[in-house]
C-alpha positions as CSV (number, residue, x, y, z in Angstrom):
1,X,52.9,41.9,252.8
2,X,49.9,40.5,253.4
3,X,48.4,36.9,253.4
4,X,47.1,36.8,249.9
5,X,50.1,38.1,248.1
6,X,52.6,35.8,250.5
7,X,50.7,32.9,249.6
8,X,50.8,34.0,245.4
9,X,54.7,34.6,246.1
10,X,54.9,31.2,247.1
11,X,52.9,29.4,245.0
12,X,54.8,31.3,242.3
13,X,58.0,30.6,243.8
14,X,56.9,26.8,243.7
15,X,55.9,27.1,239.9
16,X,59.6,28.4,239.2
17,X,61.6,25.8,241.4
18,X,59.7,22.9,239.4
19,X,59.9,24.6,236.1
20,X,63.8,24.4,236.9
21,X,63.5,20.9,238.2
22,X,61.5,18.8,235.3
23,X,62.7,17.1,233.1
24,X,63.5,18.8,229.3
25,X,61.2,18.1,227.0
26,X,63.0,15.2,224.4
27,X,64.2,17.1,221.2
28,X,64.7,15.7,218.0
29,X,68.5,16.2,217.5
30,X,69.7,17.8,214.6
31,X,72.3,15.4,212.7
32,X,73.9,17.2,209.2
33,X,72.9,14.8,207.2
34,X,75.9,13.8,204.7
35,X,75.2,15.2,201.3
36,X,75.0,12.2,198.8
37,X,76.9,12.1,195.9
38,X,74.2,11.6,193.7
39,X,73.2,15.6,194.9
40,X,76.6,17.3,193.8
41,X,76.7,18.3,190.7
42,X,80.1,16.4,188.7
43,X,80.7,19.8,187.8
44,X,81.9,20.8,191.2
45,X,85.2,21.1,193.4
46,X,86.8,17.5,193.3
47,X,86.7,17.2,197.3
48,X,82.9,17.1,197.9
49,X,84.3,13.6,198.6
50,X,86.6,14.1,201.3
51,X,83.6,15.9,202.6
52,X,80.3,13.9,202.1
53,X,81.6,10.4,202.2
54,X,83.7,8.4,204.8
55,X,86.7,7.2,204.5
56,X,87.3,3.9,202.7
57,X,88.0,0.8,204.5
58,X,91.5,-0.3,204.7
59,X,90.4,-4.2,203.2
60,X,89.9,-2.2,200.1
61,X,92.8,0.1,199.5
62,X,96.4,-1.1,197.5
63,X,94.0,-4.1,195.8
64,X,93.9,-4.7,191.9
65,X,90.4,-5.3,191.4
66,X,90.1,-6.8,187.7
67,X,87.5,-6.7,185.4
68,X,88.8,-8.0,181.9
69,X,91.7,-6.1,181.0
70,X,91.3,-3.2,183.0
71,X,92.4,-2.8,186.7
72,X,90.8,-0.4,189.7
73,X,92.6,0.3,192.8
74,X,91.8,2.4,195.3
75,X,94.3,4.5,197.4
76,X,94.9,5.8,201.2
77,X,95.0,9.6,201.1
78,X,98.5,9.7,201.4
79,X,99.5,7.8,198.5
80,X,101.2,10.0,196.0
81,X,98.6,10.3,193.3
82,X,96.0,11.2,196.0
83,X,98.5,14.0,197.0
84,X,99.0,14.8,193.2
85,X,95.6,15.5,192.2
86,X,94.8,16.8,195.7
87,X,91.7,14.9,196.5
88,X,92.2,15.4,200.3
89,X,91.2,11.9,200.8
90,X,91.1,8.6,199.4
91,X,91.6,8.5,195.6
92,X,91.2,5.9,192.9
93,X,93.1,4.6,189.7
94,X,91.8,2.6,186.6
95,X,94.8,1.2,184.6
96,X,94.5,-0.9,181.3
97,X,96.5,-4.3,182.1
98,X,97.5,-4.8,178.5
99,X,98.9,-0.8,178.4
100,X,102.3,0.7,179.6
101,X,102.0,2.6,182.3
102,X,104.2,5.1,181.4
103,X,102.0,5.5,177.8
104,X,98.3,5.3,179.5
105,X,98.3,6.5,183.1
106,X,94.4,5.7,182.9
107,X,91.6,7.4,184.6
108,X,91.9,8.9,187.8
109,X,90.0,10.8,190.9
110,X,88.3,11.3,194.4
111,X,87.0,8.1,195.7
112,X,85.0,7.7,199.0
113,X,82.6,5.5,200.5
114,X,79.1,7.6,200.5
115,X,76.0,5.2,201.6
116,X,77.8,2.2,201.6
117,X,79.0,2.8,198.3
118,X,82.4,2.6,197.2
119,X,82.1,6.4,194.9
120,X,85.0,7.3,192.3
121,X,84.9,10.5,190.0
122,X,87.2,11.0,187.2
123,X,88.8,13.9,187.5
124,X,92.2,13.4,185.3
125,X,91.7,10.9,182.3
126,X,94.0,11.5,179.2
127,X,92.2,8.9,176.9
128,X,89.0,9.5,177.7
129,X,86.4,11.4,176.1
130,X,85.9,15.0,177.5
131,X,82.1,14.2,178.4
132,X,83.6,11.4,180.7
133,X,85.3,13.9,182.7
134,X,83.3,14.0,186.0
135,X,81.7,11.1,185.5
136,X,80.8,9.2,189.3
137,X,80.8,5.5,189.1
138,X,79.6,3.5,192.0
139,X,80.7,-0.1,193.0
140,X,78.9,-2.5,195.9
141,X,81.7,-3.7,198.3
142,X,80.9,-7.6,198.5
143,X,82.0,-9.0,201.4
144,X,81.5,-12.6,200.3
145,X,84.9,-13.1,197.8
146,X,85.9,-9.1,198.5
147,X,84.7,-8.1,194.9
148,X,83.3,-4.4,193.8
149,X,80.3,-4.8,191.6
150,X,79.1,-1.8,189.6
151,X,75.4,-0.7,190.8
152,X,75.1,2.3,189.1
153,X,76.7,5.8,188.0
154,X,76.1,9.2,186.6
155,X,77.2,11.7,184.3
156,X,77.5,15.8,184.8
157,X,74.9,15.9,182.6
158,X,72.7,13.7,184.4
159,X,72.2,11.2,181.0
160,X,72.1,7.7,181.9
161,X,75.2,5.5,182.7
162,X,75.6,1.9,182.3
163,X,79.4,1.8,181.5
164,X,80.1,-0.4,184.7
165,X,76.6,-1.3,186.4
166,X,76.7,-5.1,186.6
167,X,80.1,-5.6,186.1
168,X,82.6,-7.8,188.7
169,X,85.8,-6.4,190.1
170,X,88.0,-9.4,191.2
171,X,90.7,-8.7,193.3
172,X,93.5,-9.9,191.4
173,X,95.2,-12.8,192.3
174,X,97.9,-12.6,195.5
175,X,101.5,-11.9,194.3
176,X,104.5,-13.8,195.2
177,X,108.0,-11.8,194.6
178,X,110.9,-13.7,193.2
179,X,114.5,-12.4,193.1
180,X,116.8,-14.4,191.7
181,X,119.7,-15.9,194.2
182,X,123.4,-15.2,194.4
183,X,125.9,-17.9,193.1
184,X,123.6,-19.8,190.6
185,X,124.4,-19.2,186.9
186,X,121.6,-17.1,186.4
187,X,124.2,-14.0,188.1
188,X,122.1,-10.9,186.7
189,X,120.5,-9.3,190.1
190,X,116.8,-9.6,189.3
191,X,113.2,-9.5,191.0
192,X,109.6,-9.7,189.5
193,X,106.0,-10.6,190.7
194,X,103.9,-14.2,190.0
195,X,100.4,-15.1,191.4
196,X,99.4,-18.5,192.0
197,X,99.1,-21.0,189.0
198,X,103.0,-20.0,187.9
199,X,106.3,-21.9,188.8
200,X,110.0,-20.6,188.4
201,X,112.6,-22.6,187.5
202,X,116.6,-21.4,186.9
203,X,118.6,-22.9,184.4
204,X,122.0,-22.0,183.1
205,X,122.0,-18.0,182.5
206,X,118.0,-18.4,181.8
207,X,114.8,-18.2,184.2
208,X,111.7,-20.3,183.5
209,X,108.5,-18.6,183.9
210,X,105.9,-22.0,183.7
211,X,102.3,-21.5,183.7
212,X,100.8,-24.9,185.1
213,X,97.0,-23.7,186.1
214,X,95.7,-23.6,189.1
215,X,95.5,-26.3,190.5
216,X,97.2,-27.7,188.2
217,X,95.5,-30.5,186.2
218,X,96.4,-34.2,184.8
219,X,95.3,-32.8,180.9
220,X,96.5,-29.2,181.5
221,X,99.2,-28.0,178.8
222,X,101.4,-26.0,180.3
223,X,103.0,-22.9,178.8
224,X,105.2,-20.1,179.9
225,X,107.7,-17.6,179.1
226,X,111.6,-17.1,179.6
227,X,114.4,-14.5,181.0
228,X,117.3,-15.4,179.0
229,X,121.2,-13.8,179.3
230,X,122.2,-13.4,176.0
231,X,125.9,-12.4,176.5
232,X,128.3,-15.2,175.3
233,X,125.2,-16.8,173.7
234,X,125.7,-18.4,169.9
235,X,123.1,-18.9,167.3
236,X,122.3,-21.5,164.3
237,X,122.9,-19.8,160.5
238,X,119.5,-18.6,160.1
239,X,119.2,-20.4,156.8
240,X,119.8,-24.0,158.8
241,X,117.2,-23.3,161.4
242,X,114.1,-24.4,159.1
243,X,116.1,-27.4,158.2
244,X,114.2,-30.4,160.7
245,X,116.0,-33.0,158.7
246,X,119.8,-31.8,160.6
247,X,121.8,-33.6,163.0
248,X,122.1,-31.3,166.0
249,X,125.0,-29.3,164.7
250,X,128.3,-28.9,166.7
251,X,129.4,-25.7,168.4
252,X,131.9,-24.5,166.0
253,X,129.4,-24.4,163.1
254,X,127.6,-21.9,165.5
255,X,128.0,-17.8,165.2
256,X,127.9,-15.3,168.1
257,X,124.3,-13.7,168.2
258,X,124.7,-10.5,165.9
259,X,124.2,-6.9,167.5
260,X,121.0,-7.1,165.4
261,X,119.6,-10.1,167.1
262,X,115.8,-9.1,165.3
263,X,117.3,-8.6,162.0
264,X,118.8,-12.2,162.8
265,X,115.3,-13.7,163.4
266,X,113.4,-11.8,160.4
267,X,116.2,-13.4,158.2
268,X,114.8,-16.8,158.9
269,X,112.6,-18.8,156.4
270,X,109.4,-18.4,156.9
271,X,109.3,-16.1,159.5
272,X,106.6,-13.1,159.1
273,X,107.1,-10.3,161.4
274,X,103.6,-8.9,162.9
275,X,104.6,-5.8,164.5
276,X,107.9,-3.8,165.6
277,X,110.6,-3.7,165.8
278,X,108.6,-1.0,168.5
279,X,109.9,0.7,171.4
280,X,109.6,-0.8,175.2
281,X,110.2,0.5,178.4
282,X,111.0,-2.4,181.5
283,X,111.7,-0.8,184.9
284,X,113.0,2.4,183.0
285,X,115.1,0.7,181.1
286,X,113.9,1.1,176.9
287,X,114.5,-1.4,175.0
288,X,112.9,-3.0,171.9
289,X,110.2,-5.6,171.0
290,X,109.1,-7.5,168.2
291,X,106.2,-10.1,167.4
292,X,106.9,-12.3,164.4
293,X,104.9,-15.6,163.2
294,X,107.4,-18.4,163.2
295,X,106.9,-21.8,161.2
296,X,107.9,-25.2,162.1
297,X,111.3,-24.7,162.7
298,X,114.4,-26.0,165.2
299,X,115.7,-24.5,168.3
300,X,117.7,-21.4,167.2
301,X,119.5,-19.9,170.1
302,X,122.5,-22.0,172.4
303,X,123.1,-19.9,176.1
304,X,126.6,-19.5,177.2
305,X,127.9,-22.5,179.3
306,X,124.7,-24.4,178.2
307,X,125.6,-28.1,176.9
308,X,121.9,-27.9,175.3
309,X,119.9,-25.4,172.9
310,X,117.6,-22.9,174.1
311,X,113.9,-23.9,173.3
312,X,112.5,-26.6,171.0
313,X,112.2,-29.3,173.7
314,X,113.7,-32.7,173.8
315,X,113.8,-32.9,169.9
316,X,115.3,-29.1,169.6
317,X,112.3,-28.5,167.3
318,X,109.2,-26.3,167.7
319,X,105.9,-26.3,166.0
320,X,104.5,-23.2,164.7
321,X,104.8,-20.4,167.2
322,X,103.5,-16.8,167.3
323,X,106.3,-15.2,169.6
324,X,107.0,-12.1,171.4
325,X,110.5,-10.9,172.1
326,X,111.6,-7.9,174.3
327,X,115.5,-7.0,174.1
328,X,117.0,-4.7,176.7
329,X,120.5,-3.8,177.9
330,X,120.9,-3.8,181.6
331,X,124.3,-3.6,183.4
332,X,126.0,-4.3,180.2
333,X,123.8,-7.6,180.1
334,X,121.6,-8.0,177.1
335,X,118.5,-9.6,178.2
336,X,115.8,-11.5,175.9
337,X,112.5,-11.6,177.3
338,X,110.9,-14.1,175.3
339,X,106.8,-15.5,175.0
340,X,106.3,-18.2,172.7
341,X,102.8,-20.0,172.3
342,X,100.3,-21.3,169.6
343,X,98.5,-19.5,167.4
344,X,95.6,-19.7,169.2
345,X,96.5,-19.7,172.5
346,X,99.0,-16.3,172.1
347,X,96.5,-13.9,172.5
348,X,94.6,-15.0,175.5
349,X,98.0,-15.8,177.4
350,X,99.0,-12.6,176.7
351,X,98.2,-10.2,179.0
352,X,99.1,-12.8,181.7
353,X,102.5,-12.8,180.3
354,X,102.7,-8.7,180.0
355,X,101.7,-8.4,183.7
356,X,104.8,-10.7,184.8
357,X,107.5,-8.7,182.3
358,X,106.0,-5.2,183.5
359,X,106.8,-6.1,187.4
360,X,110.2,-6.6,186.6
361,X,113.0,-5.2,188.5
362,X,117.2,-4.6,188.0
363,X,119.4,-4.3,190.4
364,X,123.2,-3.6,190.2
């Protein structure tokens, strides 16, 4: 070899040991860029979810976020409906707080968070109409109070949306279970849910449910509803009870409360019956409930081992009163779940009332 070509070798052999030896060029990695929701077609497989989006933070799951009467809460991927539906992932539920479950299981679907967004598609919704179906909603996760807020949404057929845009989800107020205690005269084995604002107070073979705000304030009326045992229990002739002008009468001018106890209360004066007898279901148990419109009238209904009467306050008399009551056998108990309020006051308490009774649970 001679000088010339050993002197290229090297040089070449140079060239190839620094080639090795640089540095690499920087390269713009290639990230998969998620595919936002706003891309898939509603029309698609009810995963692209599970797939696109992230998980949703756990500060957001197993909370009742409120908006009027209606009620969103989303759900870790394990939760049975998630595993019903199959959404491999998080899924959502939207309840109406005035409906029974068991009538109106609501819309329901894939949620995930996709761009900061919380992103929830129904996929099952019996009352809905069918163009709903696949409809994506989207709700801002506000860290300041933990409320959702509705930003924007779309339809399969790409129309515009403004069902929930703008709208505050609250999460609802933080529940306090009650079950009732052993040796007090209220003896039937009982548990339901109260949020802040509400008291409890036992009486003999009746539970208090008192609504005094919150906080509470020096004008506020308070209101509420009752769990009453009616087993033993007597009631005043219904022709009597209208009568203000009557000496409290004795015990033996009282009868046991008849089989029919809403027949009973229809066959008073005055009253007007507004709906039912219906149907009503209370931790599986049916039983039945009427709404009547009651005048001015005295208390009605004397509890077993109870020295007093059942309602009507200090005088034992009661204004006019739109009232709900719910009767149900449980253990071979029969149990009046009663809501009495003003005319104008029913129908706003209402629902706050209903959410109380549904959260109710026997035990043997």
């Amino acid at each position: 070899m001679n000088t010339r070509n050993l002197l290229i070798s090297v040089l070449m052999l140079v060239c190839v040991w620094l080639s090795a030896c640089a540095p690499a060029a920087t390269a713009t990695p290639i990230v998969q860029t998620p595919v936002l929701a706003t891309a898939v077609p509603a029309t698609e497989a009810p995963n692209e979810f599970a797939l696109a989006g992230d998980p949703i933070p756990d500060r957001l799951l197993n909370i009742d976020f409120i908006s009027g009467k209606t009620a969103l809460r989303l759900r870790p991927a394990d939760d049975p409906i998630c595993q019903e539906i199959k959404t491999e992932g998080n899924c959502f539920t939207i309840l109406r707080t005035d409906h029974d479950p068991a009538e109106d299981p609501g819309a329901r679907g894939p949620a995930a968070l996709v761009n900061g967004l919380v992103a929830a598609k129904f996929q099952l919704c019996p009352f809905c109409d069918l163009s709903e179906i696949g409809t994506v909603e989207y709700f801002e996760p506000k860290e300041n109070g933990g409320a959702l807020v509705g930003v924007k949404c779309e339809t399969k057929t790409g129309a515009e949306c403004a069902a929930d845009v703008g709208s505050t989800w609250s999460p609802a107020p933080q529940q306090t279970t009650w079950h009732s205690p052993e040796n007090t005269a209220f003896h039937l084995p009982m548990a339901l849910n109260y949020s802040s604002g509400w008291d409890i107070h036992i009486v003999i073979n009746d539970v208090d449910l008192v609504y005094m705000g919150n906080p509470p304030g020096p004008q506020l009326e308070w209101w509420g509803s009752n769990v009453v045992l009616l087993n033993g229990a007597h009631v005043l002739d219904a022709g009597k009870v209208t009568d203000l002008t009557m000496p409290v009468p004795p015990l033996k001018d009282l009868q046991p409360v008849p089989d029919d106890f809403f027949a009973y209360v229809a066959s008073i004066p005055g009253v007007k019956v507004i709906q039912g007898p219906d149907p009503i279901t209370i931790d599986g148990i049916q039983g039945s409930q009427i709404i009547v419109h009651t005048p001015p009238m005295r208390a009605m209904l004397w509890l077993k081992d109870d020295y007093g009467w059942h309602g009507g306050g200090p005088s034992g008399a009661d204004p006019e009163f739109k009232r709900q009551m719910i009767v149900l056998e449980v253990n071979g108990e029969r149990v009046l779940l009663e809501f009495d309020d003003s005319l104008e006051k029913f129908d706003e308490h209402y629902p706050l009332v209903q959410e109380i009774f549904n959260s109710i649970t026997f035990t043997k």
